[in-house]
C-alpha positions in Angstrom: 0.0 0.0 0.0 3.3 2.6 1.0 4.3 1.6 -2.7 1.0 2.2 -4.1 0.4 5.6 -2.7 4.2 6.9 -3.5 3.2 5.8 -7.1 -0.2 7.7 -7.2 1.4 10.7 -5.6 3.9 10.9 -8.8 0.9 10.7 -10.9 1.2 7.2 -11.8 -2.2 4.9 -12.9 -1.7 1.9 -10.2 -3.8 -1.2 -10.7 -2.8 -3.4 -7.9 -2.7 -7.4 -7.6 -2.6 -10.0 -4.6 -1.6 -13.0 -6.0 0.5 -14.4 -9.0 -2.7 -15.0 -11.1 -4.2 -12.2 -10.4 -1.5 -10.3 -11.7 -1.3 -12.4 -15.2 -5.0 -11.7 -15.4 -4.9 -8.0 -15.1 -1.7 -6.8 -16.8 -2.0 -5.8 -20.5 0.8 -4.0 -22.8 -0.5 -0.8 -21.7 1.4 -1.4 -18.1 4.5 0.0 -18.6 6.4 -0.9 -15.7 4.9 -3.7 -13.2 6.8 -3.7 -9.6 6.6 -6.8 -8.0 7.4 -7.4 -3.9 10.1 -10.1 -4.4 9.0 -11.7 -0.9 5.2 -12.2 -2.6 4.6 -16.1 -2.6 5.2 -17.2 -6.5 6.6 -13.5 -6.9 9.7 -15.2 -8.9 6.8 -17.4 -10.9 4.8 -14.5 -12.4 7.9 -13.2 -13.7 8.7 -16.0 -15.6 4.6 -16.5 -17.2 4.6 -12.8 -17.6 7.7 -13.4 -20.0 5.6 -16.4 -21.4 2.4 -14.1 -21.8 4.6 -11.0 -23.6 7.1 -12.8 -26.1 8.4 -9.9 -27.7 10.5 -8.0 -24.9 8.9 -4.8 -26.4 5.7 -6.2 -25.7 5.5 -6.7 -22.0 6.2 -4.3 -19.3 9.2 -3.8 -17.4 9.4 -6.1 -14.4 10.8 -4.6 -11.3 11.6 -6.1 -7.5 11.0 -4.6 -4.8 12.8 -5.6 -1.3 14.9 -4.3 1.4 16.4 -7.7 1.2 20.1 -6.9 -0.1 22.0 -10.1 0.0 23.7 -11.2 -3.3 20.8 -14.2 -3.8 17.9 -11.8 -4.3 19.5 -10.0 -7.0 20.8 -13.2 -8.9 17.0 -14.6 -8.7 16.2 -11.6 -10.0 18.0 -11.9 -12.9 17.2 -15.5 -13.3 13.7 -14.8 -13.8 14.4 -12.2 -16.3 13.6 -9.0 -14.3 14.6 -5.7 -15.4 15.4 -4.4 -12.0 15.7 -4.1 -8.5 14.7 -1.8 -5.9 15.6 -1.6 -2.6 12.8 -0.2 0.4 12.6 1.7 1.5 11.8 4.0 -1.0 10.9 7.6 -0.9 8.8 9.9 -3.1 12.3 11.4 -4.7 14.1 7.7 -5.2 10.8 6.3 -6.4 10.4 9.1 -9.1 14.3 8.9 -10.0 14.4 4.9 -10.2 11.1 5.1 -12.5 12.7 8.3 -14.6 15.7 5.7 -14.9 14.5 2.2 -15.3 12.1 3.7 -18.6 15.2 5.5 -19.9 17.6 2.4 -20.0 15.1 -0.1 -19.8 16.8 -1.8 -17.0 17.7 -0.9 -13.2 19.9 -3.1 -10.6 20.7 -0.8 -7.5 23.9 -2.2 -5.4 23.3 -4.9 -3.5 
């Protein structure tokens, strides 16, 4: 909910999900970016289908962790999956608005962990 509100305060459209299949249901190509809590059950899981649902990289929307978990493991799941980034919580209304700026400039975002 912190998350969600930092993103509607930047004047972001948020549709929200609780569970892996919820979130496959509801995400379409007009998401551009879809931030994921990396400590959701099945978190790692709808990454990979939401690679399977959006074949064409330009298709889908970016994929993004969230977690104040900064060990090395995290980030290598991450990347396993195919994520296009990482951010570390907490996050403020300034980091939030610079990792987004970033992460749909370059397309990818993996803060030091």
């Amino acid at each position: 909910m912190v998350t969600k509100e930092l993103l509607v305060h930047l004047g972001c459209d948020v549709t929200t999900a609780s569970s892996r299949d919820e979130c496959l249901h509801v995400v379409s190509q007009d998401h551009k970016v879809v931030c994921m809590d990396a400590g959701m059950p099945d978190g790692f899981e709808a990454a990979v289908r939401l690679h399977e649902k959006f074949t064409k990289r330009h298709e889908r929307p970016l994929i993004v962790a969230l977690t104040g978990n900064t060990d090395k493991v995290t980030k290598e799941n991450c990347m396993r999956v195919g994520m296009d980034g990482v951010i570390l919580k907490p996050v403020s209304v300034d980091k939030m608005r610079s990792v987004l700026s970033e992460l749909l400039e370059h397309r990818v975002l993996f803060e030091a962990m």
